[in-house]
N, C-alpha and C positions, 0 to 999 in steps of 0.2 A: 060192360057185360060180355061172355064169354060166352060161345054158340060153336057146337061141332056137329057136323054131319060126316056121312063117309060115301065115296063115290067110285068109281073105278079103283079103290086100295086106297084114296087119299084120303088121310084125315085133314080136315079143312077148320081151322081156329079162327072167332071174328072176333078182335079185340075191343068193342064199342065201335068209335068211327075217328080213326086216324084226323084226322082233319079239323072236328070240330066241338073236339070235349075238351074243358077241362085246360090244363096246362096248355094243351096245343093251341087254344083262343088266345091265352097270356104270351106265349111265347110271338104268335103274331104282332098281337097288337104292343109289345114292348120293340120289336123291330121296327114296326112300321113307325113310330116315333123316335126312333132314334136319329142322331145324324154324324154317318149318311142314314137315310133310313135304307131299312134292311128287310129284305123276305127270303125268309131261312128258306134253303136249297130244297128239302122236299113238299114246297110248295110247287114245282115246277112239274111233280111228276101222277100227275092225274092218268088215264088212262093214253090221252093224246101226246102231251109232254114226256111219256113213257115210251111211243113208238116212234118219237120226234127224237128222242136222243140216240136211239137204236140206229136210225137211219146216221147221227154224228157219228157215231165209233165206227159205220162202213166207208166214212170219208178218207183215201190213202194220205193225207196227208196228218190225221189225228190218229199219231202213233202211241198213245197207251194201252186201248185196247192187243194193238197185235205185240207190243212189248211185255204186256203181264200174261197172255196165251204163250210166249216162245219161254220165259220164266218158268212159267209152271210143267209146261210139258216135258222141261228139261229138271225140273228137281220135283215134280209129285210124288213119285215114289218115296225119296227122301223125306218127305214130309209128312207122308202117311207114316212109314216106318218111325220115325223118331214122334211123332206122336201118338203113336200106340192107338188112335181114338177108333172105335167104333159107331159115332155117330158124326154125319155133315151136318152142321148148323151152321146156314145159310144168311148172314144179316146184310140184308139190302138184295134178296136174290137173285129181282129182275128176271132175266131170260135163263141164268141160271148155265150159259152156256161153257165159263170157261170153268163153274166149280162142277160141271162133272165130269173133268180131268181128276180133278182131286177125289170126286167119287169112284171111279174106272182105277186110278192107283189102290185109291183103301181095298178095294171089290178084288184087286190082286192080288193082293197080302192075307186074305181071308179075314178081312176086319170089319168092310161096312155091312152095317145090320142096321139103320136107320138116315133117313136126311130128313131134315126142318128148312124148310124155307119164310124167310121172314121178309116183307115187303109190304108197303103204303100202297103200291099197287098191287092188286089182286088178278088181273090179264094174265100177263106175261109171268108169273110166278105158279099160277095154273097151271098153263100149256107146260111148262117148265116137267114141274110134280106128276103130270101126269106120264110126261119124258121118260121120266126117272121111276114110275111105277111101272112103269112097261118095260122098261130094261134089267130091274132088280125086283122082281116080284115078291122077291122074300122080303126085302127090308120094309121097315115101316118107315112111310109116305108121308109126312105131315107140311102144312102150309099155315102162318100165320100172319093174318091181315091186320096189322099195325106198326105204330111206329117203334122206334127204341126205346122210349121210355115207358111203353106198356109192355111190349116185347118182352124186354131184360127180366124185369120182376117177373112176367110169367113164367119163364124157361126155368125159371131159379132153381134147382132141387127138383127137377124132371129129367133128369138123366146125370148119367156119369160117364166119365171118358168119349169127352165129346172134342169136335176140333170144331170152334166159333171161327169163321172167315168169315171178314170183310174184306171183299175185292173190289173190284173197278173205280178205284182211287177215290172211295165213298168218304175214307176217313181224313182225306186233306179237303172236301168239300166242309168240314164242322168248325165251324168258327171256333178259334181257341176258349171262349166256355163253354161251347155245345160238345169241344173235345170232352172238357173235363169233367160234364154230365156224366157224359154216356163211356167212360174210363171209369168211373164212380159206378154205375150203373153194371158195366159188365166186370169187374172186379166182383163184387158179391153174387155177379150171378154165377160166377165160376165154381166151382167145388176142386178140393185138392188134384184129379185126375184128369182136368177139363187143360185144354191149348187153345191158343189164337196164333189165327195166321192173319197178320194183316200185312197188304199190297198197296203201296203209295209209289208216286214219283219221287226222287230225290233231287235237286235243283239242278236242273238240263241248260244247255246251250242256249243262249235269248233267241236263237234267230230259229231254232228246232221248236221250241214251243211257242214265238209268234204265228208259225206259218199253221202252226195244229188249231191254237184256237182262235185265227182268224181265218180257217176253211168252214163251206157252210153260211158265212155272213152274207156273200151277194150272191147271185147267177141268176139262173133258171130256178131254181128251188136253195134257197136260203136257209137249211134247214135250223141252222144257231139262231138267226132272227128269230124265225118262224118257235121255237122251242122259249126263248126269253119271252115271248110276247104272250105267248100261250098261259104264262105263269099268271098274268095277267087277266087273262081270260078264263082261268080257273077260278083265281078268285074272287070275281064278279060272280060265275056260278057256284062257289061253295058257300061264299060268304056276303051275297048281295050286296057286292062293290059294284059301281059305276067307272070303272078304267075306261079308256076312250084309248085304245090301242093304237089309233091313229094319230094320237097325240102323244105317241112315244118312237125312241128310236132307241135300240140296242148297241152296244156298242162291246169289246173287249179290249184288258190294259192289264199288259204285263209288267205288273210293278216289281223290278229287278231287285233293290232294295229288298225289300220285305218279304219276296219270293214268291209272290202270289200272282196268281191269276184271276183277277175280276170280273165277271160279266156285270155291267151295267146296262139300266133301263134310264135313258135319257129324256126329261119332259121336254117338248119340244115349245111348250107357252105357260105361261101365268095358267093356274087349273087347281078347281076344287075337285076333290075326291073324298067319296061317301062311301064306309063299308058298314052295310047296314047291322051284320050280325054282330058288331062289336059295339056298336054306337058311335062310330068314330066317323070325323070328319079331318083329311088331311089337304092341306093348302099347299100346294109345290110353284117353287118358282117357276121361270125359264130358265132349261139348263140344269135343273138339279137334278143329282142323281140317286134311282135306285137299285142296290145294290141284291141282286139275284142270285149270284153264284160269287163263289170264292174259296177258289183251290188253293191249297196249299203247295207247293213244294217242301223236302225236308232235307236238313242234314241229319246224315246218319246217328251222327254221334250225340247233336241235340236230342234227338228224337229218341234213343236209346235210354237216354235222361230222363226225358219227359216221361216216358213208360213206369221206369223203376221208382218212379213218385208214386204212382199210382198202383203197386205191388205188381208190377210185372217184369219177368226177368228172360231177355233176349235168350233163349236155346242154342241159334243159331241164324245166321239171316243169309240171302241171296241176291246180285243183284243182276240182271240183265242188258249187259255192259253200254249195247249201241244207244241205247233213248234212257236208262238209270234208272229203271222201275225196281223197286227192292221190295221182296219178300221178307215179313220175318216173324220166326216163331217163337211163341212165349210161354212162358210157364208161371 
């Protein structure tokens, strides 16, 4: 069910409830059954898990965020310019903090006239839109609380000449079907004048992307533990699970091979686990693991492939040489 108000300029969309309609029930409980068993990534980002990762990307040693900020400052204009678009749509928009660079370029060129912010979290997407209504008065404001696959179909044929960005390496977090969902998904949602700009890592140095995502694990404030565990503690309250958080240990493993980055949630004993809203009862050994997050890394030139399957065709791309975060736009 779809719900608008308007408040300081923003128009505000509530897409049903991210978390517990529908697909989103099926898509858990086929994770949580799987092995390894699995809890797809935007379970992690409830309102806590949201300012829990905020505090990771200010860690100086997890260099994606400050390598996809030096990326865009350095080619926005370009990107505004070759894609022509008059509207920011925002998917995963978070804080929202490095796409309005890319709004500050288009607002140059005399092109933004609209931004859409799309996010599970409704916080930090707020504060964001309301940013962005107070800087650009003219343009229209809009904010959409849901995931991608309610998202997509809604935006469908709601605008033209629009630039879709996905930043903060959201789209090496999608498991290769959840890639191919939501590539399905936003292919039809495009229309012939619409671009994407999506921001990924491309496969970095092991010992540069050990040290990123294992900052945050211990000290004074552990903010990676603290964020992994959390996921956990969402869904006891979204989904009237029984996790015993003290009965887990988080851990991360950069699997060189396969190019990814794991976060695991490790059982630390023999443990039953009950999620009430599903009906589901899960039995975990000692030592098994669940699998919380899982970044990708890309090759360019896979990844160029992997697009043009799904009708998109690179324009151009960029890449931010020191840490490998690559820009690229598609048509």
């Amino acid at each position: 069910m779809t719900s608008q108000s308007s408040e300081f300029d923003v128009i505000r969309v509530v897409l049903g409830s991210p978390h517990v309609v529908g697909g989103a029930e099926e898509e858990l409980r086929a994770g949580l059954a799987e092995r390894p068993r699995r809890i797809p990534h935007r379970y992690g980002y409830d309102a806590t898990g949201s300012a829990l990762f905020e505090e990771i990307t200010r860690l100086p040693a997890y260099y994606p965020p400050r390598s996809e900020r030096r990326l865009l400052r350095a080619h926005a204009d370009e990107m505004a310019v070759l894609s022509g678009a008059v509207e920011l749509v925002d998917l995963g928009a978070g804080t929202a903090e490095k796409s309005e660079i890319l709004a500050s370029a288009m607002d140059a060129h005399g092109l933004l006239r609209a931004y859409t912010g799309v996010d599970v979290s409704p916080g930090p997407m707020a504060a964001a839109a309301h940013r962005f209504a107070v800087r650009w008065p003219a343009a229209r404001i809009t904010t959409v609380h849901g995931d991608f696959a309610t998202a997509l179909p809604w935006l469908q044929g709601r605008g033209t000449g629009r630039l879709m960005v996905m930043l903060g390496g959201t789209f090496g977090c999608l498991a290769p079907p959840e890639r191919a969902d939501f590539l399905r998904a936003l292919r039809s949602c495009c229309g012939p004048r619409d671009h994407v700009l999506l921001c990924l890592d491309l496969y970095d140095p092991v010992d540069t992307v050990r040290r990123a995502y294992e900052a945050g694990c211990a000290g004074e404030r552990p903010v990676r533990r603290m964020f992994a565990l959390n996921t956990l503690a969402h869904l006891n309250s979204a989904y009237g699970a029984d996790f015993d958080p003290a009965c887990f240990e988080p851990t991360v493993v950069y699997d060189v091979p396969l190019r990814q980055v794991r976060g695991e949630i490790r059982s630390t004993a023999r443990q039953r686990v009950t999620v009430a809203r599903l009906a589901m009862t899960i039995d975990l050994v000692e030592d098994e693991m669940l699998l919380h997050d899982v970044i990708q890394k890309f090759e360019l030139r896979d990844l160029v492939g992997e697009l043009a399957s799904f009708g998109f065709r690179c324009r151009r791309h960029w890449v931010e040489e020191e840490f490998r975060c690559a820009a690229l736009l598609l048509s």
